[in-house]
C-alpha positions in Angstrom: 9.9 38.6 -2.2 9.7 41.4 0.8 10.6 40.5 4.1 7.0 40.1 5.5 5.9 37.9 2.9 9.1 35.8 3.7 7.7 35.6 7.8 4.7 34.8 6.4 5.2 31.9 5.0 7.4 30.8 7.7 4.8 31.0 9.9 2.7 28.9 7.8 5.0 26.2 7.5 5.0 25.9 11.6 1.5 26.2 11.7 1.1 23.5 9.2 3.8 21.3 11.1 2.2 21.6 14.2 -1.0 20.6 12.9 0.8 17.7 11.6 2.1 16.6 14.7 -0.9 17.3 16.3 -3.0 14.9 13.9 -0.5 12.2 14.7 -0.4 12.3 18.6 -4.4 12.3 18.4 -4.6 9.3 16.2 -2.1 7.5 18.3 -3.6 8.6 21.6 -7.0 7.5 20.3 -5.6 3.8 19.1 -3.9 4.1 23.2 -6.6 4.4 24.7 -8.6 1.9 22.3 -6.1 -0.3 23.2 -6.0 0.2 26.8 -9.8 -0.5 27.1 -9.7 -3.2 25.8 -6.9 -5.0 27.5 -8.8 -3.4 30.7 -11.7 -5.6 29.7 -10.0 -9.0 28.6 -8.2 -8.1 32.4 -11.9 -7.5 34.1 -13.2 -11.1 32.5 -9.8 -12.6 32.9 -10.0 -12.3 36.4 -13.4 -12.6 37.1 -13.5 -15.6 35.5 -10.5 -16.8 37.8 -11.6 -15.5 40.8 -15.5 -16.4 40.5 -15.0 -19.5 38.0 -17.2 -17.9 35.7 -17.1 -19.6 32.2 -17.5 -18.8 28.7 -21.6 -17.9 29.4 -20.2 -14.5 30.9 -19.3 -13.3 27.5 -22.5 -13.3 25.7 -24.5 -12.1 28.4 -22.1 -9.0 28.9 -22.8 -8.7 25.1 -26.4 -8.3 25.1 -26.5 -6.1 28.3 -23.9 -3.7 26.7 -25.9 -3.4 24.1 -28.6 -2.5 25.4 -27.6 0.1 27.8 -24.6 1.3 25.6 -27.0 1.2 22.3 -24.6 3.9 20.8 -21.2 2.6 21.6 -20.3 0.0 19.0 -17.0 -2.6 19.1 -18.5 -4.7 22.3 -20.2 -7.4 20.1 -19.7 -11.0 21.7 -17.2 -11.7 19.2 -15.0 -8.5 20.3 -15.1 -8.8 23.7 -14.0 -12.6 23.7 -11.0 -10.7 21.1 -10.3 -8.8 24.2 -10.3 -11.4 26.3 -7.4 -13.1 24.1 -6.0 -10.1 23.7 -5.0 -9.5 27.4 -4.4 -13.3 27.7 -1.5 -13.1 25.0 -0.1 -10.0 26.3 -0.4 -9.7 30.0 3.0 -9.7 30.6 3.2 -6.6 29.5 1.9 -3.3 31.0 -0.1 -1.9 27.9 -2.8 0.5 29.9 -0.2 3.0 31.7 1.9 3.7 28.5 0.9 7.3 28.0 1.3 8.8 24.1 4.2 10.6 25.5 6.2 7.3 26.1 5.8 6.7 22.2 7.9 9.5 21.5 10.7 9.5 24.4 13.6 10.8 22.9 16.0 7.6 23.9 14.0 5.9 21.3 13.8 7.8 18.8 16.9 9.5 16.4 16.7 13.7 16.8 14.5 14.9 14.0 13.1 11.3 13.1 9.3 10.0 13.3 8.7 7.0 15.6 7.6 5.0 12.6 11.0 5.8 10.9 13.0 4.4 14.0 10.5 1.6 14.4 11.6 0.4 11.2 15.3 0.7 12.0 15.5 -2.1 15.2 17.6 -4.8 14.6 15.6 -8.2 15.5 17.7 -8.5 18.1 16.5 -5.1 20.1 12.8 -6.4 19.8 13.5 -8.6 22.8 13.8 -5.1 24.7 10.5 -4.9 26.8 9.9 -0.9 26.0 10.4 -1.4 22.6 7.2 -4.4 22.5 5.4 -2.3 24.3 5.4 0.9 21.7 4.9 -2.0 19.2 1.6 -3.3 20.9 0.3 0.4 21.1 1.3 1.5 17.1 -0.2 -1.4 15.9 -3.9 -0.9 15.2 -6.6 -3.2 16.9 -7.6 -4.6 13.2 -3.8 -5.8 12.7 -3.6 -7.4 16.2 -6.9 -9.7 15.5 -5.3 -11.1 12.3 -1.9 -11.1 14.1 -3.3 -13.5 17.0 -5.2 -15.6 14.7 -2.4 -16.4 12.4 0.5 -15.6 14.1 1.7 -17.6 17.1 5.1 -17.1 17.9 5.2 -14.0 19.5 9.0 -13.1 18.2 7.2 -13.4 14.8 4.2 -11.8 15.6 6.2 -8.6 16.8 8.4 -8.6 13.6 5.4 -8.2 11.6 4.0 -5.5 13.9 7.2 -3.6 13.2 6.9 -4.3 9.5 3.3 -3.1 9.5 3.9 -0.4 11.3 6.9 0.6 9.5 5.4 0.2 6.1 1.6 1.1 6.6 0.0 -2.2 5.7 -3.2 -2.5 5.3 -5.4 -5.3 6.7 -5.4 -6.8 3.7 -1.3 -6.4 2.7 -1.0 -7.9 6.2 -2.5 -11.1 5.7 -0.8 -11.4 2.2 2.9 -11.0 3.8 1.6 -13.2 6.8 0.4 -15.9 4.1 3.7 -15.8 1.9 5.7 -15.7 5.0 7.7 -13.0 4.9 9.6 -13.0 7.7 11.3 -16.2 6.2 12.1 -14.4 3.1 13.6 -11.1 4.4 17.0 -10.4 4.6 17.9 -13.9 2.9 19.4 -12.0 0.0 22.8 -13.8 -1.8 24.9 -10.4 -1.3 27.9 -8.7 -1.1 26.4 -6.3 0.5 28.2 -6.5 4.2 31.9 -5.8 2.1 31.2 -3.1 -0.2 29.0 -1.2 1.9 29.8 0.9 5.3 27.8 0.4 8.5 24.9 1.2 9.0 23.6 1.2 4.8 25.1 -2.8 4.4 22.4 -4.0 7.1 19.9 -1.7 5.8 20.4 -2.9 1.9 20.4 -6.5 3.2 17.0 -6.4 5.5 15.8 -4.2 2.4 15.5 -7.1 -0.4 14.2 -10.6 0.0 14.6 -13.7 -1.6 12.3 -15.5 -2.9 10.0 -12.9 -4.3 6.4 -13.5 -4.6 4.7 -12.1 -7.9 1.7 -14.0 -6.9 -0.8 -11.1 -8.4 0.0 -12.0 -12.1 0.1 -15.2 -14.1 2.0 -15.4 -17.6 1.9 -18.0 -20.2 4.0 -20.5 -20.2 6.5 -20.3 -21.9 6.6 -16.5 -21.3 9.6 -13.9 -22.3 11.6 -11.6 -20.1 10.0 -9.1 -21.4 6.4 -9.9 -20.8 7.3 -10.8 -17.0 8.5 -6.9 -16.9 5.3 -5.2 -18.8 3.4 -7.2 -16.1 5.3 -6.2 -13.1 5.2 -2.8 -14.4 0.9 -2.8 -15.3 1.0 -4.3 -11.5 2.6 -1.4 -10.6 1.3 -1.1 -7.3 0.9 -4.6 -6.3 5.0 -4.9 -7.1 5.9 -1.9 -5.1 3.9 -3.5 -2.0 6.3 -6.7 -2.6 9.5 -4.7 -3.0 8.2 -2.7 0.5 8.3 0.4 1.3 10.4 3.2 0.0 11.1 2.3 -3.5 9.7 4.9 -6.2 9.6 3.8 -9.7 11.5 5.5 -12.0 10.9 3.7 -15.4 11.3 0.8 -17.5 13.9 0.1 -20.1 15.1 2.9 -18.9 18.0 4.5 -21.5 22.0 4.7 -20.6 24.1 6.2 -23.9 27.6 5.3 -23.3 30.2 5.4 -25.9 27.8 6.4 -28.6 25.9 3.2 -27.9 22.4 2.5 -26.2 21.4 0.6 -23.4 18.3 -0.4 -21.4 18.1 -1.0 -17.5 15.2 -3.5 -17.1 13.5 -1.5 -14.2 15.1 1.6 -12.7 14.2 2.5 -9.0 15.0 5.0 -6.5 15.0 4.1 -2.7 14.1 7.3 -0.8 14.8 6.0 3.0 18.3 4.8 1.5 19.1 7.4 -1.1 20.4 5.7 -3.5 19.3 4.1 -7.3 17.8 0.5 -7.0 18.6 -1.5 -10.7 17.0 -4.3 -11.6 17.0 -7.1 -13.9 14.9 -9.9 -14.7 16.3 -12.9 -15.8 14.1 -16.1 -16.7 15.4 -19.7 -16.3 18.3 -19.9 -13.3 21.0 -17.5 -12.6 24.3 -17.4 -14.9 27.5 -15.7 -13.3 27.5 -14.0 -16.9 24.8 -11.8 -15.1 26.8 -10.1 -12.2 29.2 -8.2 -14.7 26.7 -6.4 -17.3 24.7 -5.6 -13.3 28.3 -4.4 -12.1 28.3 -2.1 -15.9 24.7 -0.9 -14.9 25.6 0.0 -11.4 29.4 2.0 -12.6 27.2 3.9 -15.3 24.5 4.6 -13.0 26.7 5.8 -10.6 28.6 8.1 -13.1 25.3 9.3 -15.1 22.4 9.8 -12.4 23.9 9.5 -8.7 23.9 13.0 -7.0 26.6 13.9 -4.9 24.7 13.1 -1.6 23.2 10.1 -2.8 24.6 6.6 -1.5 26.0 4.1 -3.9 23.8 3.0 -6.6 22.4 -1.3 -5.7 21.7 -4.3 -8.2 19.3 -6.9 -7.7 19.1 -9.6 -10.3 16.0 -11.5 -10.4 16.2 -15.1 -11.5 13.8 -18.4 -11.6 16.5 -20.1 -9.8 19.7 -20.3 -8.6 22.9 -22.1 -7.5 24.0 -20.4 -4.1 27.4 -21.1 -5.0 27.7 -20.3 -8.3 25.7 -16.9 -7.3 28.6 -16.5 -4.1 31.4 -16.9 -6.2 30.0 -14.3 -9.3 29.9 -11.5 -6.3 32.9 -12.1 -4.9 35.7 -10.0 -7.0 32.8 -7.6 -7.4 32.8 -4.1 -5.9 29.6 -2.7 -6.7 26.7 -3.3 -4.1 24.9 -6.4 -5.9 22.1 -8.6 -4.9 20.5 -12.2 -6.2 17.4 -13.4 -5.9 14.6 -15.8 -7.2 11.1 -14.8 -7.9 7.8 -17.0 -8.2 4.8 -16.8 -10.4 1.3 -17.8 -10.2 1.4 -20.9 -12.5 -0.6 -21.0 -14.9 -3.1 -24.0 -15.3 -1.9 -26.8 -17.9 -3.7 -27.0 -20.9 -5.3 -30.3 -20.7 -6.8 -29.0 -16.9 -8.1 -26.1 -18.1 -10.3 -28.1 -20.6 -12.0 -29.9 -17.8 -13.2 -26.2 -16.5 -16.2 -25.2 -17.4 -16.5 -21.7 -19.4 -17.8 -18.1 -17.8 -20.5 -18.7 -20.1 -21.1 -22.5 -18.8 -21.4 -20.7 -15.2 -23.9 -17.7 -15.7 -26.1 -20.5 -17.5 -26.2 -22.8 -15.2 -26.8 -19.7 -12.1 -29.4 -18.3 -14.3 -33.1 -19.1 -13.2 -35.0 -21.6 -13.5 -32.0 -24.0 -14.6 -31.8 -27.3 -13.8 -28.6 -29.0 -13.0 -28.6 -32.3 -13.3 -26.5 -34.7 -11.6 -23.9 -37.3 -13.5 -24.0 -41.0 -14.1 -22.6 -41.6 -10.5 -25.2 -39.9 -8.7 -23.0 -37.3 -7.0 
């Protein structure tokens, strides 16, 4: 490859980078400046309505004569505007409308060489108290996730956490209210570990806010009773839906996946890699409660992963056993002679419905008969 050729492409990888980062500060100007109008408007009624005594009436009307001399502008239905009136109610402590894009990026925030989302992700609970740091919060997070955040979030140390989650994991609207409604901020970081004596500062706290406990494998329902190994092909054919739970970072490296050792063959249940910790994630699922029998064949797993896969720059390979239940003590003690990184924790399954409710259902075929036309659907002997 000749020297030009070489500058060329150089030069096309800045180009592209800059285009990049250019993308990124227009997206998060435009959701600014969103933002900032607004809070300007909840502020404008707020005050009004304080200073004049105006009511509720206000809202409506403004509604109707927005849209009718703003016909192309869209957001400023009655229901939106009395959104940004909450909106500035819940956060007018805080001065959201000044906060140029610039401020998102200072460099006292963020690590050299690291995206805002990246360090976002990073904070301790603990530095979310800072006032800066809620501020870039509010103005990351997307108007969408701040409607379903005020309805169903109302501590506002909760409601910041999941900001910071969303934010640092790219949830959609959807995945929001899902981790909202299986409370995920109670489950986080409650891990049975030994992860804070085998691990160095600053990968121990990572691992520990990484895994949760319990799990919530709430997309897929399995017979009952149901193997080990059916739970796994169903995790696995809910691929997607069981990386969203895990959270971000994890890439799926396969299932069953094959460790010779000593001319004899064994399989890892699932095998992952974490690509914001750099380092093989093993699991293993485990039905009925956990057995202290479990933490040495994960401690094997972890050694020969560690000796077969692990690169040279990659951190030390992590366990996490997954169980139905299990004894907190019995699971403390198992980790405690222990030197690989090792975590325990339950899961939960959509139960399935018993067999003598189910027969109380009516059919798919029962249904489309009795929605098809002209059908009659007659009332039982109670008159209900």
């Amino acid at each position: 490859m000749n020297e030009e050729l070489i500058l060329y492409k150089n030069l096309l990888v800045d180009i592209k980078g800059r285009i990049r980062q250019g993308q990124l500060r227009a997206n998060l100007s435009a959701n600014v400046e969103l933002l900032a109008t607004y809070w300007d408007i909840g502020c404008m009624i707020h005050q009004r309505q304080q200073d004049e005594g105006w009511g509720k009436g206000v809202i409506p009307r403004l509604a109707r004569d927005l849209k009718n001399e703003l016909a192309e502008v869209k957001g400023f239905s009655e229901r939106n505007i009395l959104r940004m009136l909450t909106f500035y109610k819940e956060y007018s402590g805080f001065s959201i409308s000044p906060l140029p894009v610039a401020k998102l990026e200072d460099q006292s925030f963020r690590q050299p060489g690291a995206k805002a989302n990246d360090e976002i992700a990073k904070l301790p609970v603990s530095q979310l108290e800072n006032q800066q740091v809620k501020i870039q919060l509010i103005n990351l997070t997307g108007w969408a996730h701040h409607v379903i955040l005020i309805q169903k979030v109302k501590d506002l140390s909760t409601r910041f956490w999941y900001m910071q989650q969303s934010i640092a994991n790219g949830w959609s609207r959807d995945s929001l209210v899902d981790m909202i409604k299986s409370q995920l901020h109670l489950r986080q970081g409650n891990v049975v570990s030994n992860f804070d004596r085998v691990l160095p500062l600053p990968q121990s706290d990572l691992a520990i806010q990484l895994f949760k406990d319990p799990y919530i494998f709430d997309f897929m329902t399995l017979a009952t009773p149901f193997t080990e190994r059916e739970l796994e092909l169903g995790l696995v054919k809910n691929v997607e839906k069981f990386l969203l739970e895990l959270g971000a970072g994890f890439a799926f490296v396969g299932r069953q996946y094959k460790l010779e050792i000593s001319d004899k063959d064994f399989y890892i249940d699932l095998l992952f890699y974490h690509l914001k910790m750099r380092c093989f994630i093993v699991i293993e699922l485990k039905k009925g409660d956990f057995i202290p029998e479990y933490a040495g064949k994960m401690n094997f797993y972890c050694s020969a992963v560690d000796d077969m896969l692990k690169h040279a720059t990659d951190q030390p390979t992590i366990g996490l056993i997954l169980c139905q239940g299990k004894d907190k003590l019995f699971a403390e003690y198992s980790l405690k002679d222990i030197n690989k990184p090792i975590g325990i924790s339950e899961y939960e399954l959509t139960r399935a419905l018993p067999d003598n409710f189910k027969g109380s259902l009516p059919s798919i075929k029962e249904i489309e008969e009795a929605l098809a036309p002209g059908h009659i659907i007659k009332n039982d002997e109670s008159g209900n």
